[in-house]
N, C-alpha and C positions, 0 to 999 in steps of 0.2 A: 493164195498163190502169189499173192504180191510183193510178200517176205522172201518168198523164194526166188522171184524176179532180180527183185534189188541184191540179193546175198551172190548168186549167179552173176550177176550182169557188172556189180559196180568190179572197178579195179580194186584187188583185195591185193592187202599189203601181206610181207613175210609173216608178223608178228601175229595181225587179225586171222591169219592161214595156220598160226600153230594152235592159236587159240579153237578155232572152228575144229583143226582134225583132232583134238585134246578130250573136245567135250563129244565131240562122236564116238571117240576111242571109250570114254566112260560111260556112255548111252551101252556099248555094245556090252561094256564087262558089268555095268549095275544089270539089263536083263540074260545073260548068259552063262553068265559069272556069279554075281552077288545075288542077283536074284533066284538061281538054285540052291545056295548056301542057306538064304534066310529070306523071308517075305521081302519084297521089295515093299514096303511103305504100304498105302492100300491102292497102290495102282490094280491088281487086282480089281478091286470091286468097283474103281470107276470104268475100266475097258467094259465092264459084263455090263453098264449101268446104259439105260435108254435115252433117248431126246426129251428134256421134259422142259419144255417149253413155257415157262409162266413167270412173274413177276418176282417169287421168291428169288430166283437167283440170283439177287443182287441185294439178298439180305442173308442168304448163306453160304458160308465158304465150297461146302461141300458139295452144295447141289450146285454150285458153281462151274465147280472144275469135274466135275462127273458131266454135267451138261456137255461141255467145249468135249472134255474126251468123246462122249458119244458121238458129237457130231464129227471131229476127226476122226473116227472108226468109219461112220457112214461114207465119206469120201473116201479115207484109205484102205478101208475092209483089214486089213491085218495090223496084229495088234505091235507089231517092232515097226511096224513106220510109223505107227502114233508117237510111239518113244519117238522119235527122229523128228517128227512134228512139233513136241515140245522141247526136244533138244535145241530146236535151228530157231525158233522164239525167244528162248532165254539167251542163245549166242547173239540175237539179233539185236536183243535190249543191252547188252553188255558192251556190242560194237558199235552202236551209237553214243553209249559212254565216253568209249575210249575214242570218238570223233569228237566226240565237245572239248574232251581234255586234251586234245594236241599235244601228247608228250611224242619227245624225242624217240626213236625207233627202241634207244636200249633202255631208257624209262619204261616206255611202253611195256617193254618184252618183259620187265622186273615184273610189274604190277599184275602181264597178263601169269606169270608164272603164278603168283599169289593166287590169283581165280584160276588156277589147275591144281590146286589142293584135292585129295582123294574125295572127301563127301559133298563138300560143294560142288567137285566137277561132278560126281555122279548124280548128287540127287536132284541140280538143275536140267537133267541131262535125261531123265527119264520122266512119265507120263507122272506128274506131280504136284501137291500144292507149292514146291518151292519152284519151281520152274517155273508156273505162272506167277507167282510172286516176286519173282526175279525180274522177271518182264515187266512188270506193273511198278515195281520198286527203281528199274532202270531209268523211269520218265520222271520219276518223283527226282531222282539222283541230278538228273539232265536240269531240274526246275531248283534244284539245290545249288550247282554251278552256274547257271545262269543268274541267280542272283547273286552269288559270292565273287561273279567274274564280272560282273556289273552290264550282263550281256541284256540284248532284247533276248526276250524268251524264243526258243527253239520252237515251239508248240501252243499254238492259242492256249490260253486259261482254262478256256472252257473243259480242254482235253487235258492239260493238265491237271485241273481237279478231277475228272472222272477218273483218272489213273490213280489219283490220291484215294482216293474213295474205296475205285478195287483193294487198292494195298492192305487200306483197314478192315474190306471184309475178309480176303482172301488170308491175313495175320494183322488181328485184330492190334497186338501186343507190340509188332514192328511199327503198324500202321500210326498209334499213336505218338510213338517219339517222331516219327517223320512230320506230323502235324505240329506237334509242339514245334520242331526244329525249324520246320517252315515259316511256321506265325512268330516264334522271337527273332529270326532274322528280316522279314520283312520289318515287325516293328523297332527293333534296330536301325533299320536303314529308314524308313518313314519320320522316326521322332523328332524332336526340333530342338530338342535340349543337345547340352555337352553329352560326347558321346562317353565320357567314361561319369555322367550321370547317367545315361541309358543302362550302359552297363551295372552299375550298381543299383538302377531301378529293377534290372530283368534276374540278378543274384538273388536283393531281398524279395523280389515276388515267388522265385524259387520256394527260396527256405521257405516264404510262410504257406505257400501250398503243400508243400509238404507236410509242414506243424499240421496242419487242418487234416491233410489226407488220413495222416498217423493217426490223431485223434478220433478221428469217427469211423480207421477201419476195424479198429481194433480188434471190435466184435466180431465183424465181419468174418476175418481173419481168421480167430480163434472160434469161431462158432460152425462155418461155411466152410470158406476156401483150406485151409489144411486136413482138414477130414477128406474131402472131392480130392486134394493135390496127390495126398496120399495112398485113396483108396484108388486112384487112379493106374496106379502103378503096381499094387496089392497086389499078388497074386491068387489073393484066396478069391479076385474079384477078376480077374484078366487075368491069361496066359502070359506070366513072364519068366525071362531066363535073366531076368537082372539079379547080381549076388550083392547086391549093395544093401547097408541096413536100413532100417525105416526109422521113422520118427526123428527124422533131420530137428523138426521145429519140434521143441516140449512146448512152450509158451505163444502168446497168439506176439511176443514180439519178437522173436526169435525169426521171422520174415523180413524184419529190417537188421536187425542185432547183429545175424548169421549171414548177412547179405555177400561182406567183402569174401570171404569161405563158399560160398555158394555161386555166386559168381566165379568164379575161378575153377568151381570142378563144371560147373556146366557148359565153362565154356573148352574144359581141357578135354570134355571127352572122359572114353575111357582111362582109367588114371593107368599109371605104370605099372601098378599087382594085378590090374584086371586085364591087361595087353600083355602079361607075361603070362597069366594061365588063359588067353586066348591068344592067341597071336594074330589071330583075324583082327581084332583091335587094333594091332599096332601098327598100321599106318594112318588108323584115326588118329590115336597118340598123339604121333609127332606132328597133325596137323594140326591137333590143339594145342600143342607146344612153338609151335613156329607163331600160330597167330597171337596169343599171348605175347610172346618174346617181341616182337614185332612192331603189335601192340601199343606197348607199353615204350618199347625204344625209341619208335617215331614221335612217341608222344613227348618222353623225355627230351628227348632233342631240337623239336617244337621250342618248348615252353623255356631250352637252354637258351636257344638262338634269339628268341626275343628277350632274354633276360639279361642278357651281354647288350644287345644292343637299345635297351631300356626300355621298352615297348611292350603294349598288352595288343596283343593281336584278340579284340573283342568278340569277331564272326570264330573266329579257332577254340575257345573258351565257349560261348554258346552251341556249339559242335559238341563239346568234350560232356556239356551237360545232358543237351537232348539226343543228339544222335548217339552217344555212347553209353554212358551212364544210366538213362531211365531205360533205354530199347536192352540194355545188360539186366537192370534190377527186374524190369517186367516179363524177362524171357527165360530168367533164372529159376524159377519154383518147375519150368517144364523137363529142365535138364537132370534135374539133383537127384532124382530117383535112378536115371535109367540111360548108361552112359549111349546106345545105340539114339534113344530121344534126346540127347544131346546133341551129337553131330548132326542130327537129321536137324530140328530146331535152328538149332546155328545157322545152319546154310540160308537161313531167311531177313539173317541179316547180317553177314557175313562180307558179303561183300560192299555193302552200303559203308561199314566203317572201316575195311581195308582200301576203299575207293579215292572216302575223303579222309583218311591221312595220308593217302599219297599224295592228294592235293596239296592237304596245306603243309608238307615234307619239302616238297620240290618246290613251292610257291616260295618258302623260306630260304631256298637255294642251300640247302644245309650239305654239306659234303665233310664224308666221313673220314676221308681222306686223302691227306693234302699231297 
């Protein structure tokens, strides 16, 4: 009740009010709406799911957020104010976001436009793991700015790591680029060398984690995980309506090889021939088109802005590795089969890396036109 206290009570600005009635609006059409067309996700089976009170739920996602649903069900007995439950959660984590980041009113309004994308607004917006992972990924964001803003931390550590922590149960794959991203920025700012020997100490530790990773998953890879990635999606094994072909990967390296290709459809979504003979896709489409385009342009513009002006912006470059790059490569094998597990997936980090490149956008004071 206390989120609903503070959300009621504080002075709520125009921008944070379009943003609140945006994701209500998609709470009401993902169960009304989208949730008659197709399964809403498996909200389903957590509203039917009981209180189970015990230790594991903080070692699995699922009895996690089943848990928290049941117990929102026992308070609100009906299953669309639980929607509205984890709706005004995930708006609550996003509005303290956009209070650390103090942008200007039409700043603001840009960026909250970004986080009113069709699947992100819907899938943080209904009874879901993205919605609690939105929430939990919101404190991780707030401890991401505060150290890049050189601020006292907003939130003791202690709750800060706990929030880290959920993130990784609740998306394992998110959770970890957020930890890397956290630990090379701190040790960034900790080290005592030249900072652009920091900098080229935390590239070559990259690469060679990586050399090592590649090397010993190999098998892994081709033995394990692409047989589970694919039979995943089968439908000789699951019920699916995906028309996409199989066997993305022939080789166990074809996970790394085929990454730039893979990345880019799982994060497009349904592609254009699958949003033409659906058309329910196609305003995922164009969300995975805008964020791509976006993207990629903030980022170009970044890396222009400091290159005119001679400068390695070192925390923007450690960003582009952990926050975008590994949370892309580790989230991509989920997307590639199945553009509906696309959109859905995205949304779990989605706004983490539309967040801070508005950051370091406007931190650069880049303006597109003079």
């Amino acid at each position: 009740m206390g989120i609903i206290n503070q959300i009621i009570s504080s002075k709520i600005k125009k921008t944070t009010f379009f943003l609140l009635s945006m994701k209500l609006l998609y709470c009401i059409y993902g169960v009304f709406i989208f949730g008659k067309l197709s399964p809403l996700g498996d909200s389903g089976t957590y509203l039917a799911s009981p209180v189970v009170l015990t230790t594991n739920i903080l070692r699995n996602n699922t009895l996690l957020i089943s848990t928290v649903t049941a117990i929102f069900k026992k308070i609100l007995f009906i299953d669309f104010f639980v929607h509205i439950a984890f709706c005004l959660i995930s708006f609550w984590g996003l509005k303290m976001v956009l209070e650390t980041l103090r942008f200007s009113q039409t700043k603001e309004f840009i960026l909250i436009l970004m986080l009113s994308m069709p699947s992100f607004g819907m899938w943080t917006s209904v009874v879901s793991k993205e919605s609690l992972s939105c929430l939990f990924t919101c404190f991780n964001i707030i401890w991401i700015l505060n150290i890049l803003l050189g601020e006292k931390l907003r939130f003791p550590l202690w709750l800060n790591l706990l929030f880290l922590y959920l993130s990784i149960i609740m998306r394992p794959s998110v959770g970890i680029g957020i930890v890397l991203l956290i630990s090379a920025l701190y040790f960034y700012r900790i080290a005592w060398i030249n900072k652009y020997v920091k900098f080229l100490a935390i590239i070559l530790g990259i690469i060679s984690a990586g050399a090592i990773v590649y090397i010993f998953t190999l098998t892994y890879v081709k033995d394990e995980f692409i047989p589970m990635a694919e039979a995943y999606f089968d439908p000789r094994y699951y019920s699916s309506s995906s028309t996409r072909e199989f066997g993305f990967w022939k080789t166990a390296s074809d996970l790394y090889t085929k990454a730039p290709l893979g990345i880019f459809i799982a994060n497009l979504g349904p592609t254009l021939m699958e949003s033409i003979s659906k058309p329910f896709f196609m305003p995922y489409f164009f969300e995975g088109l805008t964020f791509i385009f976006v993207s990629l342009f903030m980022i170009f513009m970044i890396l222009l802005s400091q290159a005119k002006k001679g400068v390695v912006n070192s925390t923007f470059i450690i960003f582009l590795i952990f926050g975008v790059f590994v949370i892309l490569f580790i989230n991509y094998p989920f997307g590639i089969y199945n553009p509906g597990s696309a959109t859905r997936y995205r949304s779990s980090y989605y706004h983490i890396i539309v967040i801070l490149l508005f950051y370091f956008f406007y931190k650069e004071k880049i303006r597109i036109w003079k």
